[in-house]
Structures are given as C-alpha cells and as structure tokens.
ZAMARGU-4260 file (C-alpha; in steps of 0.2 Angstrom, whole numbers, plus 5000, padded with zeros to 4 digits):
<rodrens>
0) 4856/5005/4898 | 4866/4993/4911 | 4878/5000/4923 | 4866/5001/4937 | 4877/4990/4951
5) 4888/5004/4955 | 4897/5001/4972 | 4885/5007/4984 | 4891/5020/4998 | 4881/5007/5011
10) 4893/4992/5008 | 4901/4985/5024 | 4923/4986/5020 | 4924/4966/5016 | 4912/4968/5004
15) 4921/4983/4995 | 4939/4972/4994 | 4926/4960/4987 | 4919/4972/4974 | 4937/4981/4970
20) 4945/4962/4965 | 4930/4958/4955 | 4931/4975/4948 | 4947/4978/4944 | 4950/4958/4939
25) 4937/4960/4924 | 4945/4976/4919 | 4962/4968/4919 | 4956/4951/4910 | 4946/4961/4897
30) 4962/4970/4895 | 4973/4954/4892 | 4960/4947/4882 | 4956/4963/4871 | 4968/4976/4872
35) 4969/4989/4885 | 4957/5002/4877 | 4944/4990/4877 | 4946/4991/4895 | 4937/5007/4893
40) 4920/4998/4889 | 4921/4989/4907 | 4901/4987/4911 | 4895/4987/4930 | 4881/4975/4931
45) 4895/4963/4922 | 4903/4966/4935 | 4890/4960/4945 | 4886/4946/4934 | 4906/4939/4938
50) 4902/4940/4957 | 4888/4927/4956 | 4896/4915/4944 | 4912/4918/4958 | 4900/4912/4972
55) 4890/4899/4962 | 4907/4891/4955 | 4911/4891/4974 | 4928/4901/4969 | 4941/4904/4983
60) 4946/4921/4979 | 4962/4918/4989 | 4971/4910/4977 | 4970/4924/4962 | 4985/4931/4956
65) 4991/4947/4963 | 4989/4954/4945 | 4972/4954/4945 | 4968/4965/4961 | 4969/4983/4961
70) 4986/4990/4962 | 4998/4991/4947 | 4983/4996/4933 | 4995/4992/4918 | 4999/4975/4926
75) 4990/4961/4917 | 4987/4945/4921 | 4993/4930/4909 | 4977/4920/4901 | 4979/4905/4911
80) 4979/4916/4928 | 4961/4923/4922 | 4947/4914/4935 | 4933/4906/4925 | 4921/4920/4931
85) 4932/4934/4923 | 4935/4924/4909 | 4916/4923/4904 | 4912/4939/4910 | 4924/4949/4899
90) 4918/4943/4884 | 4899/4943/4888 | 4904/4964/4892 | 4913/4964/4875 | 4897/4958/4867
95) 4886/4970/4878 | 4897/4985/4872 | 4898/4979/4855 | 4875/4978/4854 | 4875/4994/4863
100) 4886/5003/4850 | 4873/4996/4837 | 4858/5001/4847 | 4867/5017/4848 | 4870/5020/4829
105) 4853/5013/4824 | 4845/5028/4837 | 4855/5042/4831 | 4867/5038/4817 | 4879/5052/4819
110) 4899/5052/4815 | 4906/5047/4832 | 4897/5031/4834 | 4906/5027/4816 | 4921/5033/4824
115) 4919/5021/4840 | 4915/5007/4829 | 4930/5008/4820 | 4942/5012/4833 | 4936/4994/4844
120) 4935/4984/4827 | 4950/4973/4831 | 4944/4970/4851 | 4926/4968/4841 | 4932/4953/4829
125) 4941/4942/4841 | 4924/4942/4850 | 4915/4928/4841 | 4929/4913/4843 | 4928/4917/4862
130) 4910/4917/4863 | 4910/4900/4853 | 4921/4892/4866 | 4905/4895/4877 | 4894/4892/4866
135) 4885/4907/4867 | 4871/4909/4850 | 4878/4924/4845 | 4862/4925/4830 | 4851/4921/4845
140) 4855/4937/4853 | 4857/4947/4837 | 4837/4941/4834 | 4833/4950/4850 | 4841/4966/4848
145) 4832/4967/4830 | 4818/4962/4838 | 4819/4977/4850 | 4823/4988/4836 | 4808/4986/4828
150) 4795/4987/4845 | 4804/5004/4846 | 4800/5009/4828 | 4783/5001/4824 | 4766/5006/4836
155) 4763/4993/4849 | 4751/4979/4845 | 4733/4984/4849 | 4733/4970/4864 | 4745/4980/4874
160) 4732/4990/4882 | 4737/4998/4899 | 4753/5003/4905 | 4761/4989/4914 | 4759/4980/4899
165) 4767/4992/4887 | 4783/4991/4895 | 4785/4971/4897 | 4782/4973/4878 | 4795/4985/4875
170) 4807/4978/4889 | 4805/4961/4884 | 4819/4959/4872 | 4831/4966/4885 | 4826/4953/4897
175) 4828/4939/4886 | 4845/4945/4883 | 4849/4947/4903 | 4840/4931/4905 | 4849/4921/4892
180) 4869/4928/4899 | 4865/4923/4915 | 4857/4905/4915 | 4872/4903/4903 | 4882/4909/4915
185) 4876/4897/4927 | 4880/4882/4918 | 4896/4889/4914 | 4900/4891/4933 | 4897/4871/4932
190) 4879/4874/4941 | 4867/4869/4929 | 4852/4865/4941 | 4855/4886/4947 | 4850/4889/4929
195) 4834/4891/4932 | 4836/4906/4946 | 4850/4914/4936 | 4837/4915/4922 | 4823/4922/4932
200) 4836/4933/4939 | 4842/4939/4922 | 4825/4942/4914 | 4818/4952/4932 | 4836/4961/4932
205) 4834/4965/4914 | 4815/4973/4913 | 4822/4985/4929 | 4838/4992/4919 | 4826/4993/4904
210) 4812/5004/4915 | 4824/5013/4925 | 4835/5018/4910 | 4817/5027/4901 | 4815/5035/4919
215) 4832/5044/4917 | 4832/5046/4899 | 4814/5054/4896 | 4819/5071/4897 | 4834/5069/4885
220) 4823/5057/4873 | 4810/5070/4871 | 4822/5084/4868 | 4830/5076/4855 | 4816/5066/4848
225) 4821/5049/4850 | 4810/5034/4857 | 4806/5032/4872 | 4793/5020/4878 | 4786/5033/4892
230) 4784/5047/4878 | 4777/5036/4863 | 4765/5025/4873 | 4760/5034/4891 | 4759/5053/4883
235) 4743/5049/4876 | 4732/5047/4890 | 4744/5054/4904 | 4753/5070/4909 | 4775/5068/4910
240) 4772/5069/4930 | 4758/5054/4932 | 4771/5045/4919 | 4785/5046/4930 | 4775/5044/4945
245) 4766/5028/4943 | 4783/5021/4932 | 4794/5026/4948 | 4783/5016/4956 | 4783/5000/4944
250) 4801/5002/4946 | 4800/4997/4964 | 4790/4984/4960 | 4802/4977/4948 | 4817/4980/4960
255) 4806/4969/4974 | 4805/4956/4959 | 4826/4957/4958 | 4829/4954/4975 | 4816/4940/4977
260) 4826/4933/4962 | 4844/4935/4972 | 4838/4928/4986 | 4833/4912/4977 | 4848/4907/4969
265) 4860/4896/4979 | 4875/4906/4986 | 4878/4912/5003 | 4866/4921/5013 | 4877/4936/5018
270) 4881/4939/5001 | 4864/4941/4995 | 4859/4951/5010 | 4874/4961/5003 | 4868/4961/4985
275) 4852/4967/4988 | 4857/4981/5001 | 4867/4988/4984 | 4853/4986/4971 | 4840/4996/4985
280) 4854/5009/4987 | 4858/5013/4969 | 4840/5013/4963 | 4836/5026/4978 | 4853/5035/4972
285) 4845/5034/4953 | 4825/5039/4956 | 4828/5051/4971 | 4846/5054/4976 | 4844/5064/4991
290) 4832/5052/5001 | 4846/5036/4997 | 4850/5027/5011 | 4857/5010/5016 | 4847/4997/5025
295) 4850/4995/5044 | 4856/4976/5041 | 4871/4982/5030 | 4871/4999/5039 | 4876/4991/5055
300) 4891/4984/5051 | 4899/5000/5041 | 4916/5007/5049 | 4912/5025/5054 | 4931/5032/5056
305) 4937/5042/5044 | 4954/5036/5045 | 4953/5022/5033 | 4946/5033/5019 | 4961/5046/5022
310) 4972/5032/5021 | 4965/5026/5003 | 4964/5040/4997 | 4982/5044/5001 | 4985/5028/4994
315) 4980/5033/4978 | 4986/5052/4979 | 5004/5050/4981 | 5008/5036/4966 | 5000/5047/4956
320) 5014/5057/4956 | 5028/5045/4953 | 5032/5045/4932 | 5040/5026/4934 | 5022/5020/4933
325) 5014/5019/4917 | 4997/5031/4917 | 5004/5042/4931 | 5015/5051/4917 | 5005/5063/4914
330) 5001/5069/4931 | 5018/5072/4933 | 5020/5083/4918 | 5005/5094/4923 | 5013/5097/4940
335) 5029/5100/4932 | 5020/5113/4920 | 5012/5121/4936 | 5031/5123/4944 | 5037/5130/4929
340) 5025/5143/4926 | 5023/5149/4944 | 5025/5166/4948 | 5036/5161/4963 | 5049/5152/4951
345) 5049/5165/4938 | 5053/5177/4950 | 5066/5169/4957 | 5073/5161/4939 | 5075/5182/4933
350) 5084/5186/4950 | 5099/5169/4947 | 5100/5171/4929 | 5099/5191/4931 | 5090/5193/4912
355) 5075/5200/4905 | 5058/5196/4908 | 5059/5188/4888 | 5073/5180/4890 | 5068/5171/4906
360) 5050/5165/4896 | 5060/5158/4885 | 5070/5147/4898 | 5055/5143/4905 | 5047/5137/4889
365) 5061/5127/4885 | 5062/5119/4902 | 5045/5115/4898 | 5047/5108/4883 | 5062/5096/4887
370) 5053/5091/4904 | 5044/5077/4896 | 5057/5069/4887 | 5067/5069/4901 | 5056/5061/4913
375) 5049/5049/4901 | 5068/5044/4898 | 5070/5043/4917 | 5054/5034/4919 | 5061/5021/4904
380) 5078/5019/4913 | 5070/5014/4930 | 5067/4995/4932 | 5052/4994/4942 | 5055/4978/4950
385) 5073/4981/4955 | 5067/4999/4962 | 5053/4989/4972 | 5063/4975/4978 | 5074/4990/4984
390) 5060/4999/4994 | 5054/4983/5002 | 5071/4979/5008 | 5074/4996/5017 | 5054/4996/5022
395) 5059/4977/5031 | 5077/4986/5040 | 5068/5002/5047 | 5055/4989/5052 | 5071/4977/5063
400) 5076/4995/5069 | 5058/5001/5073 | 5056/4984/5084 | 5074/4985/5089 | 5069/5002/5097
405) 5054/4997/5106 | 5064/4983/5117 | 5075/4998/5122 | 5066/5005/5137 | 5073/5023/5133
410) 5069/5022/5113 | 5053/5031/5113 | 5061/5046/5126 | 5076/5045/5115 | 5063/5049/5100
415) 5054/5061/5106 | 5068/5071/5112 | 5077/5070/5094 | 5058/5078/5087 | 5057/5090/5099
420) 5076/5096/5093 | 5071/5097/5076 | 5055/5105/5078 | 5065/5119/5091 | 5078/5122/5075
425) 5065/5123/5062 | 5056/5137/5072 | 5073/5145/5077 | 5078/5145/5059 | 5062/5153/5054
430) 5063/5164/5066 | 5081/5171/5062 | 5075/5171/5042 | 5060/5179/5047 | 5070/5192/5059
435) 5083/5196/5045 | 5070/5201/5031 | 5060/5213/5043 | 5078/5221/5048 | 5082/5222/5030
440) 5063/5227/5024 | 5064/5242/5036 | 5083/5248/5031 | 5077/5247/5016 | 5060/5260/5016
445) 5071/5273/5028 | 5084/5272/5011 | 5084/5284/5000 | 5087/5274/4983 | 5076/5260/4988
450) 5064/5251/4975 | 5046/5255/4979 | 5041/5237/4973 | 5054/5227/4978 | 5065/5226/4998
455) 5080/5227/4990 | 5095/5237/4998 | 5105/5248/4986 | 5126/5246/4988
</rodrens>
C-alpha cells in the first residue's frame, strides 16, 4: 500500500525538475531529520502530498537551498533550510512507514519485520515530538489502523451486501487516514478554508490505493493465505476473473473521483492538469501496463529528442565512478575488481613480473585487497570543495579561451586542422603497431622454435 505517484513517463521536462526537487528534498529532509537510513522508507504519494502543500502554501521553489535538489546525495540540508512542505511531509512518511511496519508484522509475524523494527527504532522515537509540533492525534490515527485490523480479521457486518459496498467497508480506515494527513496538511500550509478539498482529496486518494493495492496483491494473498478483501468477500458468489474484472473497473471509478477531487482544490490549473495526467498514467501502468499511455494534453508538450536523456544519464554515469564522493565508493571498487581479475591484465602482469601463474594470483589478490584502503584513504584526503572550486575555475578559463577563439576569424579552421592531425597520427600509429605485429606474427609461424600458443620470436 501507497507509492502509487511514481514519476509518470508522460510528464512534460518542467514538471520532472519539479518532481526531482520535491523528490529528492523530502528524501534529504527526512535524512536530516532522522538519519540517513531512514531515508530508505521515502514514500511516493508523500511525495505527492509535499507538492500540493508546495502550491497551496504558494512556495517559491526558487529560493530553496541548493542542498536540497538533486545533486550531492550525502549533502543535507541544515533544519532551518528545510521548506514547510518538506518539513510536514517527512515526518507524516515516517509515521506512514512506521503503521506500515505494524500492519506488516500483525499480517505475517515473521523475524525480519522484528528485525526492521529494531533497526528504525531511534528514527521511530524522535517521531512523536515532531508530530506534536503539528499537532497531529497520533491515538487518532493509531484507532484507525486497529480499526482496520479488525475489519480484516472479523467477517463483515451482514449490511454490507454487495460488492461496492464491501470495499468502502474495508477501505474506509485507510481513507480516514489519507483524509485526515491531508486536510491537516492543508491547514499546515496556512490554507485552512482548502481543508475541506484536501480532505475529499485524501479520503477518494486513499479508498484508490486501498482497491488498487487488493488488485496487485490478490495472487500473492491467496498463495500465502493472508487477507484480502477480493478473496474473503467476492469468492463467494464470483469467479477470481469477474473479481478482478468488475474491481478494475471500480478502480477507474475511483480514479475519476481523485482527479475530480485535484481539480477542486485551489492551485494552478497547469499543475493539476499535470497531476492528474500522472495518476491516469500510473493506474494504466498498474492494471494493464502495455496499454499505458499519456494524455494528448500533457503528451503534446513532451520533448521527443533523445539527446536530453543521453545527457542525464551521462550525468549520472560518470560520477559514479569518482571515490571522492560518498556512495560512489563502492562502484569504484567493483571496477577496480573487474581490472584486476581481467584476463588481459593477468596476462600482461605474468609477462612484467616474468613469474608463475601462482605467484601472479597472488599479486593480483593482494592488489585487491589493499585497493580499497587505498582509495578510501585517497577519497579521505581529497577536500571536496577545494577540488570543486578547482574544476570550476579551469571550467571558467577554457570557457574565456573558448570565446576568445570564436572572435578569431581563423579559430574554428585552426581547430579543426589541429583534430584532423591527431586523428591522421592516431591511425598512422595503429597502423605501424598493427604492421609490426603481423610481420612479427608471420616470422614467428615460418620459425622453427616458435610457441604454438603464443607470437613470440625465439633469440
């Protein structure tokens, strides 16, 4: 249950920078609040929840500190710099986690919901002095998850007789709860008369997650034999294919119902065309993910070139790779694994050292070994911001240079010439290396006391 507002592959590229700061700025603000490995229980329709309070609040995105967008992952943002949105959101997602991990253990009590329990314990107690600072009833919300604990177990009231019914029975609890987070939410963004639309908001947004969540889960619930309220109620008078059927098509219902209720709350008129293009698209991606598409209104305005995507990605790629940054160690130290172990530098380690195919295995394992102490020593001794500040004063002097060149009327012949050079000696260099090796190759097989495996010339 909940993480249905994924990032839409329909969105137009404002909206994604839009998505990504709010992203990214709860995850960082959850992490300064908490600890970083509660950033780890980062929820999606929070995420969506901070974007509203954002526009309702009227929030000028433009004055957020840099530590809160995207790049530098292990760079949080001090408590003051966290925007009133983030701040209420990351602990309504702690509180989230925390009632799913109950949920969880009262479904199926096995050893690694304990284990989970007692690893977020700390980020888990510092929860209920910042919900008091919003006034959030904590024993409210506690009254609804028993209450849903006990639909789930006891046979629903004989008054529930069809199948609409039964699931506003068993979803009402989890709307109460999505209704309840985001009228507060409202008056928290200092809107209180938008309390009543976050409300209907909440409790249509919540019944959806609820329904769509049985959808996906009624194989796996019926394998394992936990409740599900498709199986338990509906399998009585109707086969597994006319459940899902007529559910899936409840569900649209109830998504119709969540963007009626977007529509009605008092933000701009983009945004919520926006916001609903992304709920149609990830409900299509959840009840039948090869007929998703975008609406032509947000489909219109998507960039089609390919380039931007390449550029991102390489964006993301080539830090990656750089052990100064906390996180990327690791990936370093796998490609230095996959350089050690290579065939290609084996090879080429037996024929400098001249040794035995043992004793090179054992350089290799040693090289190994000492590689990760040695560049988490390097990556300790490397001041990021000095070595920034360095690479942003050469980017600024090759940009003077680049600009100087282009006043120069002969500068880009000048270039190109110098490219074409070093291109002609590249090939003329493989060429002769190339050249050399055949001539060697074929003096070798007419010699008598050549290797069979290897092109190497006795004497």
């Amino acid at each position: 249950m909940f993480g249905l507002m994924k990032n839409g592959g329909c969105q137009h590229p404002v909206t994604n920078d839009w998505y990504r700061l709010h992203y990214c700025g709860l995850c960082k603000s959850i992490g300064r609040k908490y600890d970083q490995k509660s950033r780890l229980l980062l929820n999606l329709d929070t995420v969506f929840l901070s974007e509203i309070l954002t526009m309702l609040g009227q929030e000028s995105t433009d004055g957020w500190d840099k530590s809160l967008h995207g790049y530098q992952c292990f760079v949080l943002p001090q408590t003051s710099q966290i925007p009133l949105s983030l701040d209420y959101a990351a602990d309504i997602n702690l509180l989230l986690a925390r009632l799913r991990l109950k949920d969880h253990q009262a479904d199926d009590p096995v050893l690694p919901w304990r284990w989970m329990e007692k690893w977020f314990r700390n980020p888990f107690e510092k929860i209920r002095p910042m919900l008091q600072k919003w006034q959030v009833d904590e024993s409210l919300v506690q009254s609804w998850l028993d209450d849903n604990q006990r639909r789930e177990v006891n046979t629903a009231p004989s008054n529930v007789g069809n199948w609409a019914s039964a699931l506003e029975y068993y979803s009402a609890p989890t709307a109460k709860i999505t209704a309840y987070f985001f009228s507060h939410g409202g008056k928290v963004a200092g809107q209180p008369a938008s309390a009543p639309a976050m409300q209907d908001l909440g409790h249509a947004f919540g019944t959806l997650i609820y329904v769509l969540d049985a959808v996906t889960d009624l194989q796996e619930d019926q394998e394992s034999g936990q409740f599900n309220p498709l199986s338990a109620y509906f399998g009585q008078g109707m086969t597994k294919e006319e459940t899902l059927a007529v559910t899936k098509d409840h569900v649209w219902t109830l998504t119709a119902g969540v963007e009626e209720a977007i529509r009605r709350l008092p933000i701009d008129e983009g945004f919520q065309q926006a916001l609903c293009g992304r709920l149609m698209f990830n409900v299509a991606r959840v009840l039948s993910p090869a007929e998703r598409s975008c609406p032509s209104a947000i489909r219109s305005g998507i960039e089609k070139s390919t380039l931007p995507r390449i550029a991102r990605g390489l964006r993301w790629i080539i830090p990656s790779f750089n052990p100064a940054y906390p996180g990327k160690f690791a990936v370093t130290y796998l490609v230095l694994l996959g350089i050690f172990f290579s065939e290609q530098l084996r090879s080429a380690v037996l024929r400098v050292v001249e040794q035995e195919q043992g004793g090179a295995d054992l350089t290799m394992l040693l090289a190994a070994i000492s590689a990760p102490a040695f560049a988490y020593f390097m990556a300790k001794r490397i001041r990021k911001d000095r070595l920034l500040a360095r690479l942003k004063k050469l980017r600024n002097k090759l940009k003077k240079k680049i600009a100087k060149w282009k006043d120069e009327p002969d500068a880009n012949k000048l270039l190109i010439a110098i490219l074409l050079i070093l291109v002609i000696v590249l090939l003329v260099a493989v060429a002769i290396i190339t050249n050399n090796t055949v001539e060697c190759c074929a003096a070798c097989c007419e010699s008598a006391s050549s290797n069979a495996n290897t092109c190497e010339c006795s004497g």
